[in-house]
Biopython code that builds the backbone (N, CA, C, O; Angstrom):
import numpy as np
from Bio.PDB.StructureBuilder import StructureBuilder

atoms = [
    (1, "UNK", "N", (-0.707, -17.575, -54.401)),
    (1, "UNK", "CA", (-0.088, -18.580, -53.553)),
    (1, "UNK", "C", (1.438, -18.443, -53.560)),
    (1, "UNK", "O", (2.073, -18.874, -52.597)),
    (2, "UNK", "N", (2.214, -17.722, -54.854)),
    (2, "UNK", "CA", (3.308, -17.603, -54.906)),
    (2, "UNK", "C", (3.725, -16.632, -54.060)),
    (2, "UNK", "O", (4.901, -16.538, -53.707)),
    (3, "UNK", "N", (2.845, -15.885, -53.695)),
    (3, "UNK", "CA", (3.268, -14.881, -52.617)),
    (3, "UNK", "C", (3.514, -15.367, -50.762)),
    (3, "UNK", "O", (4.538, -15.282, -50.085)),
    (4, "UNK", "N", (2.135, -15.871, -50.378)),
    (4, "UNK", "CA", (2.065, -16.833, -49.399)),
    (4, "UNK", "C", (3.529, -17.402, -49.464)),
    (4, "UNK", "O", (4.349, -16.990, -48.643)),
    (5, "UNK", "N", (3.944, -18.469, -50.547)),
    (5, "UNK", "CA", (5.307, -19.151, -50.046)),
    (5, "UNK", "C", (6.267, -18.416, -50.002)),
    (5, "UNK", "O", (7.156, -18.887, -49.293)),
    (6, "UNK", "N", (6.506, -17.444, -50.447)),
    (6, "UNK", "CA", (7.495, -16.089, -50.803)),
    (6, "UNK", "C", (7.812, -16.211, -49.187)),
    (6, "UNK", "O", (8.756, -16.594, -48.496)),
    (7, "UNK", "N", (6.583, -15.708, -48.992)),
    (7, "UNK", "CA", (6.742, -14.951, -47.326)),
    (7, "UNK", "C", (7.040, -16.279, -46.185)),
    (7, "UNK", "O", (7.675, -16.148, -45.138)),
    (8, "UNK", "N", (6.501, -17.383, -46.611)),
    (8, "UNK", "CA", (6.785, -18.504, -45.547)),
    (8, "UNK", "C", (8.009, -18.946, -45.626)),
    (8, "UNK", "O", (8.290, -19.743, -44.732)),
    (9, "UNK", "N", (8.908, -18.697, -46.436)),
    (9, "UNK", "CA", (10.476, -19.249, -46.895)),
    (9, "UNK", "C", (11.349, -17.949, -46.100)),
    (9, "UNK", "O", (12.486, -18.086, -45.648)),
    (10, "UNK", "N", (10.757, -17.012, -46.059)),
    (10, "UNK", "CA", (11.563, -15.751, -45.792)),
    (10, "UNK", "C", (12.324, -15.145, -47.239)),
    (10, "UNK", "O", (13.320, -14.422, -47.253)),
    (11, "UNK", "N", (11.585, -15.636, -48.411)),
    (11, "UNK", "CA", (12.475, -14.955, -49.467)),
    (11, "UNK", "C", (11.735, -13.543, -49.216)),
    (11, "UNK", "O", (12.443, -12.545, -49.350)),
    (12, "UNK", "N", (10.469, -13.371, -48.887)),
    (12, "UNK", "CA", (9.757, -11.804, -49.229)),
    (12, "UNK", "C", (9.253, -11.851, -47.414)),
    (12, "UNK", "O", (8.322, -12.453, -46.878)),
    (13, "UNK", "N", (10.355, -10.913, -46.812)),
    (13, "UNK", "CA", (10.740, -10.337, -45.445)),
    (13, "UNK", "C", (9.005, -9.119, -45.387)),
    (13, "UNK", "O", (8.114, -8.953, -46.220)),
    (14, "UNK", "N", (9.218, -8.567, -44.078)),
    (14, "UNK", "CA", (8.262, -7.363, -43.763)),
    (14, "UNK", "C", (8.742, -6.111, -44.327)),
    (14, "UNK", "O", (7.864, -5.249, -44.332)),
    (15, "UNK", "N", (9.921, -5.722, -44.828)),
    (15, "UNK", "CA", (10.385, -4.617, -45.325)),
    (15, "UNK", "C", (10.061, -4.697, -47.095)),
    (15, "UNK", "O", (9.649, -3.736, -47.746)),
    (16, "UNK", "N", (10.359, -6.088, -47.667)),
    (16, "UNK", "CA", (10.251, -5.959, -48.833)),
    (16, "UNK", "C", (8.749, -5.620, -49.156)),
    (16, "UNK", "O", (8.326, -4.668, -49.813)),
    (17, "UNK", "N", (7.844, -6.914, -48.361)),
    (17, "UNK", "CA", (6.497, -5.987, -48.551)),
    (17, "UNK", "C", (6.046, -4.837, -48.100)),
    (17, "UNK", "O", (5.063, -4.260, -48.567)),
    (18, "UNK", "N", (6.749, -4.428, -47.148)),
    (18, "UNK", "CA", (6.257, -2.580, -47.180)),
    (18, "UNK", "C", (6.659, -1.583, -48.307)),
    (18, "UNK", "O", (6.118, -0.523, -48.623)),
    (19, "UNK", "N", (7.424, -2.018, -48.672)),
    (19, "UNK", "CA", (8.036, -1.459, -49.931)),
    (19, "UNK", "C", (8.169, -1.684, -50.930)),
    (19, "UNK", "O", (7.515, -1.023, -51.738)),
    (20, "UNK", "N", (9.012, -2.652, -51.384)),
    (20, "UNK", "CA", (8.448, -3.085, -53.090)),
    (20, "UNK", "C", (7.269, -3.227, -53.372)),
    (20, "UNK", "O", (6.762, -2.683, -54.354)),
    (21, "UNK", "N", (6.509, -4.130, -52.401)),
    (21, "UNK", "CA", (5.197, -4.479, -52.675)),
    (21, "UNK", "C", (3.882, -3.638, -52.331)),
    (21, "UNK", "O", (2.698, -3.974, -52.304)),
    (22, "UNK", "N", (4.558, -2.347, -52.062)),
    (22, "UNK", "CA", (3.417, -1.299, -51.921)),
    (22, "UNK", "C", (2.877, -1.957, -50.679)),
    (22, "UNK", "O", (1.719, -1.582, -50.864)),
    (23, "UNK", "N", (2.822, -2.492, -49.805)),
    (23, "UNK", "CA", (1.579, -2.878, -48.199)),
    (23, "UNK", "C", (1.785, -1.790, -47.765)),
    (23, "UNK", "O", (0.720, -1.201, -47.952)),
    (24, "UNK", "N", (2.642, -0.943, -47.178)),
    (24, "UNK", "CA", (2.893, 0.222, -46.305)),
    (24, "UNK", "C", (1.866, 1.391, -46.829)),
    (24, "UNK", "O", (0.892, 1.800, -46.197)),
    (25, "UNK", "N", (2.378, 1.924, -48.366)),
    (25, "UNK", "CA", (1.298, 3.478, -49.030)),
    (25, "UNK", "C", (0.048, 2.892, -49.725)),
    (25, "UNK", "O", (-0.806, 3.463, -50.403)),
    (26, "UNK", "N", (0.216, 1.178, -49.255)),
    (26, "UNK", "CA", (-1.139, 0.786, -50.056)),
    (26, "UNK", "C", (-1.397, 1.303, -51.896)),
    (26, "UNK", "O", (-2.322, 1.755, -52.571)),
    (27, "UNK", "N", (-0.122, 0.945, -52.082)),
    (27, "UNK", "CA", (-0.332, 1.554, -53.554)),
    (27, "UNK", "C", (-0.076, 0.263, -54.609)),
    (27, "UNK", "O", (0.250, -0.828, -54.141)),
    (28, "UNK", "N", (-0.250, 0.460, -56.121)),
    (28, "UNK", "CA", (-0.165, -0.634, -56.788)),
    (28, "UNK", "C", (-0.616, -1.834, -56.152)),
    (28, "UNK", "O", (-1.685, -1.701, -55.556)),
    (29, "UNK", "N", (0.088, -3.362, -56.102)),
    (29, "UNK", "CA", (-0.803, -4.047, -55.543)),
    (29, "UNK", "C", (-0.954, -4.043, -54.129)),
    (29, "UNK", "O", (-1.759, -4.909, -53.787)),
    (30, "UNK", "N", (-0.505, -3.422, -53.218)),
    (30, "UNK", "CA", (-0.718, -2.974, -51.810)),
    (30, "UNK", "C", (-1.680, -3.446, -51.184)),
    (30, "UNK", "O", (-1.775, -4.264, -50.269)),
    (31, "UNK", "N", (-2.674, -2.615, -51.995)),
    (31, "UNK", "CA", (-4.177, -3.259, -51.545)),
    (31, "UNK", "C", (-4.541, -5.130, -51.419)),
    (31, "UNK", "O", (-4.769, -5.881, -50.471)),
    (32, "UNK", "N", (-4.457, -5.281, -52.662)),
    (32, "UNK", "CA", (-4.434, -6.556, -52.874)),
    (32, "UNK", "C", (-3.510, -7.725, -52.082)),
    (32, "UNK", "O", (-3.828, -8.821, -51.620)),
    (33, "UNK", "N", (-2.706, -7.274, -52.112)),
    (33, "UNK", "CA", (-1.791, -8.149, -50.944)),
    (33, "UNK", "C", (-2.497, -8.141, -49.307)),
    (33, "UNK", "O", (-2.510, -9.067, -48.496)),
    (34, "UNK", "N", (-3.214, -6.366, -49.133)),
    (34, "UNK", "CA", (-3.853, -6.490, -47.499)),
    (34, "UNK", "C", (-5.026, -7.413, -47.528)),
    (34, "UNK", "O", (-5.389, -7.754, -46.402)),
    (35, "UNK", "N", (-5.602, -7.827, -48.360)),
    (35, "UNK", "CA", (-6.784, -8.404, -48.517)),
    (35, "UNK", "C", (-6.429, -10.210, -49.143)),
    (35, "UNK", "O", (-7.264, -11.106, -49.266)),
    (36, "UNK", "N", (-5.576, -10.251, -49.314)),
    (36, "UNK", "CA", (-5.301, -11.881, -49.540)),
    (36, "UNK", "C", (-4.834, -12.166, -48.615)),
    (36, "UNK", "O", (-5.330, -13.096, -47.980)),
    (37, "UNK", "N", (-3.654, -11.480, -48.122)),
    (37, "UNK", "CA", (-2.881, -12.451, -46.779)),
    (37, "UNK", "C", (-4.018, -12.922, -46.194)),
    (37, "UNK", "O", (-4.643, -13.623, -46.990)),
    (38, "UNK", "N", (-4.460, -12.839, -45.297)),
    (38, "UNK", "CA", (-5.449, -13.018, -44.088)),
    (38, "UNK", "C", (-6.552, -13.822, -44.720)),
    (38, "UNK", "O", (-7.314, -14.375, -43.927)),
    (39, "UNK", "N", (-6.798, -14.004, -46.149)),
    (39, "UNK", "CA", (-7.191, -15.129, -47.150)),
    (39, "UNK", "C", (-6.579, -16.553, -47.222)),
    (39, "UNK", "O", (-6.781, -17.668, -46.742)),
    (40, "UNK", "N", (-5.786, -15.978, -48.012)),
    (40, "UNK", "CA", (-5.069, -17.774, -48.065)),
    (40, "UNK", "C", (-3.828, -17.160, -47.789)),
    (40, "UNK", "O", (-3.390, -16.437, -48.684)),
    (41, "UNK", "N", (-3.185, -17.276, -46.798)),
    (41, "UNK", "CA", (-2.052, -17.920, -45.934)),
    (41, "UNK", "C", (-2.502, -16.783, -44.474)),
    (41, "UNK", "O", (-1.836, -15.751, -44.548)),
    (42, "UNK", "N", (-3.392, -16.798, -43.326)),
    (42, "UNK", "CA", (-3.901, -16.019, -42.211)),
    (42, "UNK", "C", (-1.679, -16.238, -41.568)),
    (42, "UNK", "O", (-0.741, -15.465, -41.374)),
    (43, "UNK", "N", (-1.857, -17.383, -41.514)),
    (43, "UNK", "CA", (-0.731, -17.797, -40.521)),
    (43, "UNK", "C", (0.687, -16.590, -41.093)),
    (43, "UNK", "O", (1.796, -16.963, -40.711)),
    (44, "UNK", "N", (0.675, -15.578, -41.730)),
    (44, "UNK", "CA", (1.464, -15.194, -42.442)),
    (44, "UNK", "C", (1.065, -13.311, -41.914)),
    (44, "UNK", "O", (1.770, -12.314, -42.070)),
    (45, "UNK", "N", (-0.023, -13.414, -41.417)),
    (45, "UNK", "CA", (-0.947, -12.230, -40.832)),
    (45, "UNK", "C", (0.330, -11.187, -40.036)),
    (45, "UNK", "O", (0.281, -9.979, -40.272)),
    (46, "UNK", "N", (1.518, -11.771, -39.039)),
    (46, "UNK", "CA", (2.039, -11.043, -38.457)),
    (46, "UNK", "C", (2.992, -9.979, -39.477)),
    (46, "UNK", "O", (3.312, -8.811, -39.257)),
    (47, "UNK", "N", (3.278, -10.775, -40.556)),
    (47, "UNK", "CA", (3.981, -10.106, -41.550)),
    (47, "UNK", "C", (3.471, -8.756, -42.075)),
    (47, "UNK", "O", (4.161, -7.758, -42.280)),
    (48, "UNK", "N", (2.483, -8.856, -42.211)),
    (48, "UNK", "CA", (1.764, -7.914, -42.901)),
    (48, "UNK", "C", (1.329, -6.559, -42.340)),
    (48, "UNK", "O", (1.117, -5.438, -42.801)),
    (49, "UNK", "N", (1.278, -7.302, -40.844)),
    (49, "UNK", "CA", (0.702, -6.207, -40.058)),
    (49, "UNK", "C", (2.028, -5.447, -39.646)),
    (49, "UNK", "O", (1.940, -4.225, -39.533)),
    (50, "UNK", "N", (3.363, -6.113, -39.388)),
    (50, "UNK", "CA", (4.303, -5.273, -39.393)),
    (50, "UNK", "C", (4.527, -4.509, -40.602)),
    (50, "UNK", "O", (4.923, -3.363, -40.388)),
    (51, "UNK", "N", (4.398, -4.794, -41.659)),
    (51, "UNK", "CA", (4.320, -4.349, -43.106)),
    (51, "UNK", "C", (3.359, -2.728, -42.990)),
    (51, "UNK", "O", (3.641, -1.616, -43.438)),
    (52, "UNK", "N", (2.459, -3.093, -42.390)),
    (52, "UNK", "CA", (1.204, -1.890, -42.491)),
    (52, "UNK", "C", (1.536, -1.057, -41.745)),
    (52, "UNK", "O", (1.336, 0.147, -41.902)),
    (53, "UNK", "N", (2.270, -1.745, -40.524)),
    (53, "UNK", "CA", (2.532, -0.807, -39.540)),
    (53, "UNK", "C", (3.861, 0.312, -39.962)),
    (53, "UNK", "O", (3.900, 1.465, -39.531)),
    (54, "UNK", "N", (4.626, -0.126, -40.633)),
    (54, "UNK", "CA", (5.772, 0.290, -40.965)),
    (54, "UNK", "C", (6.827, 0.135, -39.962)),
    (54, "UNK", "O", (7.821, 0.856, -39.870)),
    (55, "UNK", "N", (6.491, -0.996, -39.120)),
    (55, "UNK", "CA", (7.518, -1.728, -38.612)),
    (55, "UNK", "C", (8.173, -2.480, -39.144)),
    (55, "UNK", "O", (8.058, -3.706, -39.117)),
    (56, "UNK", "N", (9.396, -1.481, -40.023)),
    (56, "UNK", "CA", (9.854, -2.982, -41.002)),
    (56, "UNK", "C", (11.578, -2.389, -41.122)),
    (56, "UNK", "O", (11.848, -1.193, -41.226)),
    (57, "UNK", "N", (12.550, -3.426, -41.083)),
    (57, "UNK", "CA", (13.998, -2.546, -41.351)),
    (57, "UNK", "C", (14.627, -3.523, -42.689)),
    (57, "UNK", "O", (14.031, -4.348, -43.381)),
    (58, "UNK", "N", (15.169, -3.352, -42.706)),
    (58, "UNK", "CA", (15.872, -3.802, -44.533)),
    (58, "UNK", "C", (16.391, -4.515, -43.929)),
    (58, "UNK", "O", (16.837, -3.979, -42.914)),
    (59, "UNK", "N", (16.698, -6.004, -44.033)),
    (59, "UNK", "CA", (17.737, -6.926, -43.448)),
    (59, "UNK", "C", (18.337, -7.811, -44.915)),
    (59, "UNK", "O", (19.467, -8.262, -44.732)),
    (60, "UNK", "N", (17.798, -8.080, -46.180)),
    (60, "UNK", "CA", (18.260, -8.018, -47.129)),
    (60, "UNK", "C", (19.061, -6.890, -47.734)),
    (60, "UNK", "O", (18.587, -5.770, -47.540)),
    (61, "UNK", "N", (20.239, -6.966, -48.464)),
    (61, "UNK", "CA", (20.681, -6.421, -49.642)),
    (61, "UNK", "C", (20.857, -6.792, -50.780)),
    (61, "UNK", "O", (21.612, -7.690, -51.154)),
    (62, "UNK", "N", (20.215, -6.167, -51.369)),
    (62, "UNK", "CA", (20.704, -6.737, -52.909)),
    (62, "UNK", "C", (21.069, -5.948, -53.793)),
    (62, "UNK", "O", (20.461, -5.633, -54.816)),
    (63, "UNK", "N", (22.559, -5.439, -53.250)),
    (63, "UNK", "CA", (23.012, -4.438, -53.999)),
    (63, "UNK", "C", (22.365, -3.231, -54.238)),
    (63, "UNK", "O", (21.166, -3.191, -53.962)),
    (64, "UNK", "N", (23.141, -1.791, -54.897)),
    (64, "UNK", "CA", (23.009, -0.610, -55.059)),
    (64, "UNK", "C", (23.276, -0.172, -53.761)),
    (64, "UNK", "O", (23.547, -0.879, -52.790)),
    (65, "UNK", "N", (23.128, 1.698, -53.838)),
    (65, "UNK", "CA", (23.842, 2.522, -52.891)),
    (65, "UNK", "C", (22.540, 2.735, -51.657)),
    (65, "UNK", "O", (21.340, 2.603, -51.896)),
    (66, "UNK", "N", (23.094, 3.062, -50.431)),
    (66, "UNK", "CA", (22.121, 3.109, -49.427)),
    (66, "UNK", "C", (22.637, 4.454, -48.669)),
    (66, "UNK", "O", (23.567, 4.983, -49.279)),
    (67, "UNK", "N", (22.358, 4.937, -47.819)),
    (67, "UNK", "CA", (22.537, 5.854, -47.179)),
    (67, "UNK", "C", (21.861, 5.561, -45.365)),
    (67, "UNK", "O", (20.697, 5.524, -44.965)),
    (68, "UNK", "N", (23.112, 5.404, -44.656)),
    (68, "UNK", "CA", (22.372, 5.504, -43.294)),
    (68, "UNK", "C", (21.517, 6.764, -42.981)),
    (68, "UNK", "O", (21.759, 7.964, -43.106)),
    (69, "UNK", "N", (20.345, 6.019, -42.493)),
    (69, "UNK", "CA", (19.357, 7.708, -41.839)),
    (69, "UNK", "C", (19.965, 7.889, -40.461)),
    (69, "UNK", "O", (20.734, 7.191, -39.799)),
    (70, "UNK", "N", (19.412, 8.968, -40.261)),
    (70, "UNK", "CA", (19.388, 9.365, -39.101)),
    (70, "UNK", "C", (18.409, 9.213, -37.694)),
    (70, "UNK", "O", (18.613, 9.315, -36.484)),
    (71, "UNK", "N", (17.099, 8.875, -38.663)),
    (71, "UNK", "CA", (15.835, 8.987, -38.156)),
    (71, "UNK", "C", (15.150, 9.842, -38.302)),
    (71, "UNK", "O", (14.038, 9.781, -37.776)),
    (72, "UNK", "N", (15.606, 11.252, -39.247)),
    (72, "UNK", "CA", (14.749, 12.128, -39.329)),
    (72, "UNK", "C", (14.583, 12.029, -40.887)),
    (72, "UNK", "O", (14.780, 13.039, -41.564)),
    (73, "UNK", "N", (14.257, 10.946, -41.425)),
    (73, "UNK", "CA", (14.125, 11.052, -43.126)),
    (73, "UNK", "C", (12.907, 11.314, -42.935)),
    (73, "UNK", "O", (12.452, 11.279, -41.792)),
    (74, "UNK", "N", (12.260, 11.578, -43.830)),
    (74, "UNK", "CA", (10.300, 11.994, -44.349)),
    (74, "UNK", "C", (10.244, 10.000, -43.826)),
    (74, "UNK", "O", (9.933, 9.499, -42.745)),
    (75, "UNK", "N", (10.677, 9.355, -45.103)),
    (75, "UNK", "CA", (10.475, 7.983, -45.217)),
    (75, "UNK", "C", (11.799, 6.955, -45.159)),
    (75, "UNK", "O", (12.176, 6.117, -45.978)),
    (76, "UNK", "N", (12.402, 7.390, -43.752)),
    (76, "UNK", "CA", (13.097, 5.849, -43.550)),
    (76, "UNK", "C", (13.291, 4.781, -43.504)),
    (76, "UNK", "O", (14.261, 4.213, -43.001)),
    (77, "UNK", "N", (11.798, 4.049, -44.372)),
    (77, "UNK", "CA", (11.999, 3.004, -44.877)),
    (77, "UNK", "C", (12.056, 2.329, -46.425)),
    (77, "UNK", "O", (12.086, 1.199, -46.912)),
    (78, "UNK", "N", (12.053, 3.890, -46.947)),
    (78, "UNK", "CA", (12.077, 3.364, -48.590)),
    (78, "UNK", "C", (13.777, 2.870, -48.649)),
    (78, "UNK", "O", (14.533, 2.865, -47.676)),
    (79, "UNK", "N", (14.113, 2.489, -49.987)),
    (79, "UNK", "CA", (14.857, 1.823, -50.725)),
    (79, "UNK", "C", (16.042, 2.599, -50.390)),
    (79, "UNK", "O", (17.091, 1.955, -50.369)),
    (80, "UNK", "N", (16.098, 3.691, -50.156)),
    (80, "UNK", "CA", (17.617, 4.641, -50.049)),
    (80, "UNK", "C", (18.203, 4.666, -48.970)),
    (80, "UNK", "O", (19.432, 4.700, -48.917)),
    (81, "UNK", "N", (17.103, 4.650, -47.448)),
    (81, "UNK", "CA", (18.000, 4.804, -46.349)),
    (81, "UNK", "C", (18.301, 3.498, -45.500)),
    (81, "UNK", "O", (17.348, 2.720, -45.465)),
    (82, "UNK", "N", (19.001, 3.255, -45.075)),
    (82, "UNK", "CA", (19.444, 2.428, -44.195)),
    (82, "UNK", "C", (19.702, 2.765, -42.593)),
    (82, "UNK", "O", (20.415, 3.717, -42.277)),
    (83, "UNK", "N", (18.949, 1.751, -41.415)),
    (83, "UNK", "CA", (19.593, 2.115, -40.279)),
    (83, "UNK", "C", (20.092, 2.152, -39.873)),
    (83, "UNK", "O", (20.390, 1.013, -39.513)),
    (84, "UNK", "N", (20.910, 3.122, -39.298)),
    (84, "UNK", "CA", (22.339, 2.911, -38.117)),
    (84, "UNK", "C", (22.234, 1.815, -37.298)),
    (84, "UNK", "O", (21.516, 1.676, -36.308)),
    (85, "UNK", "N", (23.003, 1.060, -37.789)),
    (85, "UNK", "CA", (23.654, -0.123, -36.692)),
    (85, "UNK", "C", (24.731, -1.404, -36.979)),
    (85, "UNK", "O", (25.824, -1.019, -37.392)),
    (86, "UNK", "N", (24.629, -2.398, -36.872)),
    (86, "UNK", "CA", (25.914, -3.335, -37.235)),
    (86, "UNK", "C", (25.350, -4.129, -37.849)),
    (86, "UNK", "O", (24.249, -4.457, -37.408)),
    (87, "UNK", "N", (25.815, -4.752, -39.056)),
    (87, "UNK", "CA", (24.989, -5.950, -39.816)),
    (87, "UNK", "C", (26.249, -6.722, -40.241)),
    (87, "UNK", "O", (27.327, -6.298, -40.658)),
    (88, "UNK", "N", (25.910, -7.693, -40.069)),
    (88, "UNK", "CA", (26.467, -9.807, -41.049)),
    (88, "UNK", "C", (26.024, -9.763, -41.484)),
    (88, "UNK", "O", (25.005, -9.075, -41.539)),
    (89, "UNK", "N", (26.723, -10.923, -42.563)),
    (89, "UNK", "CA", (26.779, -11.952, -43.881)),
    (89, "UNK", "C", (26.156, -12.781, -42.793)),
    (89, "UNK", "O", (26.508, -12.771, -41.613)),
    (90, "UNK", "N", (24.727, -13.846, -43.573)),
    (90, "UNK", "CA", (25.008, -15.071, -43.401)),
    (90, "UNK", "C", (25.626, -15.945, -43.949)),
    (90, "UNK", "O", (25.937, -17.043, -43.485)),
    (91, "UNK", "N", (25.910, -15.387, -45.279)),
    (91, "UNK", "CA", (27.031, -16.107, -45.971)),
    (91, "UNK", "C", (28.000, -15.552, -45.712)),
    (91, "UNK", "O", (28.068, -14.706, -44.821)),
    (92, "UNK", "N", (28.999, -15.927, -46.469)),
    (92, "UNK", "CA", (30.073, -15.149, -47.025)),
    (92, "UNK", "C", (29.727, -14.098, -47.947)),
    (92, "UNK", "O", (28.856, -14.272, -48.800)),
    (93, "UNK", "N", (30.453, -12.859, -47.807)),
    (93, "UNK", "CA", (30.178, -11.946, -48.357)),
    (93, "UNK", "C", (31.411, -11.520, -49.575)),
    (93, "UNK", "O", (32.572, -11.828, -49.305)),
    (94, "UNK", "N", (31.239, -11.104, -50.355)),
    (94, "UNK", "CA", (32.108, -10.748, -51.827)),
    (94, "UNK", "C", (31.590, -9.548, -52.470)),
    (94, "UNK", "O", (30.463, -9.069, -52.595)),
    (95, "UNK", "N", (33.013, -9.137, -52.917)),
    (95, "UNK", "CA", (32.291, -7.529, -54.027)),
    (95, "UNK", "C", (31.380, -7.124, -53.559)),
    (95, "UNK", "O", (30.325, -6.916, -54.159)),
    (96, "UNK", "N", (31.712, -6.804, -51.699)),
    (96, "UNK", "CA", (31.182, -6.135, -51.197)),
    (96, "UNK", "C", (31.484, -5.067, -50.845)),
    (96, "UNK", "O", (31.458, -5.285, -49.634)),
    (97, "UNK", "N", (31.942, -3.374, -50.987)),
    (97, "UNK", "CA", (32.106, -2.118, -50.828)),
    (97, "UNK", "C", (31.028, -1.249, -49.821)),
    (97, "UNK", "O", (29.823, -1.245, -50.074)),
    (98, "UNK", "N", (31.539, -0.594, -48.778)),
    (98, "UNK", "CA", (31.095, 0.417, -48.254)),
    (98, "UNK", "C", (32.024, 1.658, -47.752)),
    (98, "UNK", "O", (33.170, 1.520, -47.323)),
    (99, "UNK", "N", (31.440, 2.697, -47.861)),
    (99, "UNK", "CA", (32.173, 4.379, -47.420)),
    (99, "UNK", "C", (31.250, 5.108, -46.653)),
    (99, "UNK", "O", (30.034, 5.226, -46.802)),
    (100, "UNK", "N", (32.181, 5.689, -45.617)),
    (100, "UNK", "CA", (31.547, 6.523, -45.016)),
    (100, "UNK", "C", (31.836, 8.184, -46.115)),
    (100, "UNK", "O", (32.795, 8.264, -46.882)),
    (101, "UNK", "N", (30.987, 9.123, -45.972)),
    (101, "UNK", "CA", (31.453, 10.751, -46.859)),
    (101, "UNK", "C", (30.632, 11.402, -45.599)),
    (101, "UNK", "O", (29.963, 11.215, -44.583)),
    (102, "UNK", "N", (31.240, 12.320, -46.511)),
    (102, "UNK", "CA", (30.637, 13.661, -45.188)),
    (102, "UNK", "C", (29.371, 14.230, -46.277)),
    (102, "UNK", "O", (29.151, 13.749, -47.388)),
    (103, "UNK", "N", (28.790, 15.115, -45.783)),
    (103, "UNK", "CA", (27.810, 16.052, -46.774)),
    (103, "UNK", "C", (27.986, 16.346, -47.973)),
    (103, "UNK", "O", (27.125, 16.301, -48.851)),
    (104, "UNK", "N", (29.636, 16.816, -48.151)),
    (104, "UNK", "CA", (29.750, 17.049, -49.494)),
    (104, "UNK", "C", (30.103, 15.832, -50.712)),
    (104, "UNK", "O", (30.256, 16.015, -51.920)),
    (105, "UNK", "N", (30.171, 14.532, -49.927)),
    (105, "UNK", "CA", (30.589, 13.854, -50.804)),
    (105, "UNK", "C", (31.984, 13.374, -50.443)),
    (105, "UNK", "O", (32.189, 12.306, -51.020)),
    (106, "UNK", "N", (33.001, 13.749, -49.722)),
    (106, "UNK", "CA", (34.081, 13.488, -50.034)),
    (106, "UNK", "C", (34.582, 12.190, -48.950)),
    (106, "UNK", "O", (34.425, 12.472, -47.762)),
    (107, "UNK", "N", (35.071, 11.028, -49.193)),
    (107, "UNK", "CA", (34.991, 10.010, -48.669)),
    (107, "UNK", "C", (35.917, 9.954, -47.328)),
    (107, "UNK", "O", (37.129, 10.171, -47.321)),
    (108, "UNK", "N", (35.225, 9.667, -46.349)),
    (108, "UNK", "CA", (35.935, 9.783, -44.796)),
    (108, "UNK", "C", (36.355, 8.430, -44.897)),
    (108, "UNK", "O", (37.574, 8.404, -45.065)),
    (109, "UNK", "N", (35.913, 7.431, -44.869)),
    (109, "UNK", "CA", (36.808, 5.717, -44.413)),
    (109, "UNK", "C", (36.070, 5.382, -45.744)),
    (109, "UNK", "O", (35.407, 6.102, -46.491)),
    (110, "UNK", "N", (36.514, 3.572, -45.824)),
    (110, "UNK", "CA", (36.099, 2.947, -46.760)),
    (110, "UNK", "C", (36.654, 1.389, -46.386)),
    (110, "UNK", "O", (37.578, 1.150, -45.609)),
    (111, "UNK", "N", (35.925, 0.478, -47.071)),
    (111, "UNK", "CA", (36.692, -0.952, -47.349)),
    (111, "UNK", "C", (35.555, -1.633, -48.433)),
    (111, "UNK", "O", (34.503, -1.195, -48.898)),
    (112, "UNK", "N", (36.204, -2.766, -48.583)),
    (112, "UNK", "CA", (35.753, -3.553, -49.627)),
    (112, "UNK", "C", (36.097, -4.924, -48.889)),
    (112, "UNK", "O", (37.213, -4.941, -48.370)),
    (113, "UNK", "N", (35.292, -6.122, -48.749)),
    (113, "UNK", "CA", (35.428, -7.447, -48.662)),
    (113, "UNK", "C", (35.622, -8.305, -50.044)),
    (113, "UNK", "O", (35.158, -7.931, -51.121)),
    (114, "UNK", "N", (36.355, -9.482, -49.862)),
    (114, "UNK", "CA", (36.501, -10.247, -50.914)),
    (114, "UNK", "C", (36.346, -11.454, -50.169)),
    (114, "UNK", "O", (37.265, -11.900, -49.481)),
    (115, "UNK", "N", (35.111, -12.065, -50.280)),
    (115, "UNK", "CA", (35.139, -13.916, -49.713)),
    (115, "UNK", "C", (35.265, -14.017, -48.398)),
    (115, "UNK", "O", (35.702, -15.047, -47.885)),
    (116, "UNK", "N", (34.888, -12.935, -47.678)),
    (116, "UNK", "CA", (35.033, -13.070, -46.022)),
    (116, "UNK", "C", (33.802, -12.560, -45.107)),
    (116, "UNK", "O", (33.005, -11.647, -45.323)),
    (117, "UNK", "N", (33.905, -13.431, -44.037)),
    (117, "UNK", "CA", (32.512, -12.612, -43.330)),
    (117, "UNK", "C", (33.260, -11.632, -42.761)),
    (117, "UNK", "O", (34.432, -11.511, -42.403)),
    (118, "UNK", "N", (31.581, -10.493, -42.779)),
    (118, "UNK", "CA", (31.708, -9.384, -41.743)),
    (118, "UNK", "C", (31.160, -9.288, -40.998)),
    (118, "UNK", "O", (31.341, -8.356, -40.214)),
]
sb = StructureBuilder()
sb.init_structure("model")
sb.init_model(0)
sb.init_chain("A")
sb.init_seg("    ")
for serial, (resi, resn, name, xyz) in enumerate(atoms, 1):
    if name == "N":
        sb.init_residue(resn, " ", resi, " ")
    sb.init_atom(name, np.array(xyz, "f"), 0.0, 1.0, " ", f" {name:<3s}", serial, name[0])
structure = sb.get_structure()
């Protein structure tokens, strides 16, 4: 049931369950999650199925390094890549850092926020 409210609050999005929660490779509890939703909480069904589908984009961060894809990753939706495009704070954002690098590493732009939206 803690899962059900997870997902009805929006703390646990369609990306987190494709991924942390294994729904997408059906691995660890994967399974178990495809077979409860549609149990006790059905009304929660669209989640999942975007989940399965691997219709899912990261709209949380919670920190660590990301890497924009391109679209040609194996798996552009695990934990490392990120999609090209523009993202906000709904809050305010802090000790927040991003860089663009080239291939080898070496840093093309950069900034850091302190207490401001982006």
């Amino acid at each position: 049931m803690n899962t059900c409210d997870d997902l009805r609050s929006g703390v646990l999005d369609a990306y987190d369950f494709a991924t942390r929660y294994g729904v997408l490779a059906q691995t660890g509890n994967g399974r178990q999650y495809t077979i409860m939703v549609p149990i006790l909480c059905p009304d929660q069904q669209p989640i999942l199925d975007q989940a399965l589908a691997g219709e899912v984009r990261e709209t949380t961060f919670r920190g660590g390094k990301r890497l924009i894809g391109n679209g040609l990753e194996k798996t552009p939706w695990n934990d490392y890549y990120l999609s090209p495009g523009t993202y906000r704070t709904e809050e305010p954002a802090s000790d927040c850092y991003w860089e663009r690098s080239d291939a080898n590493g070496n840093i093309i732009d950069n900034n850091s926020s302190q207490s401001h939206r982006r």
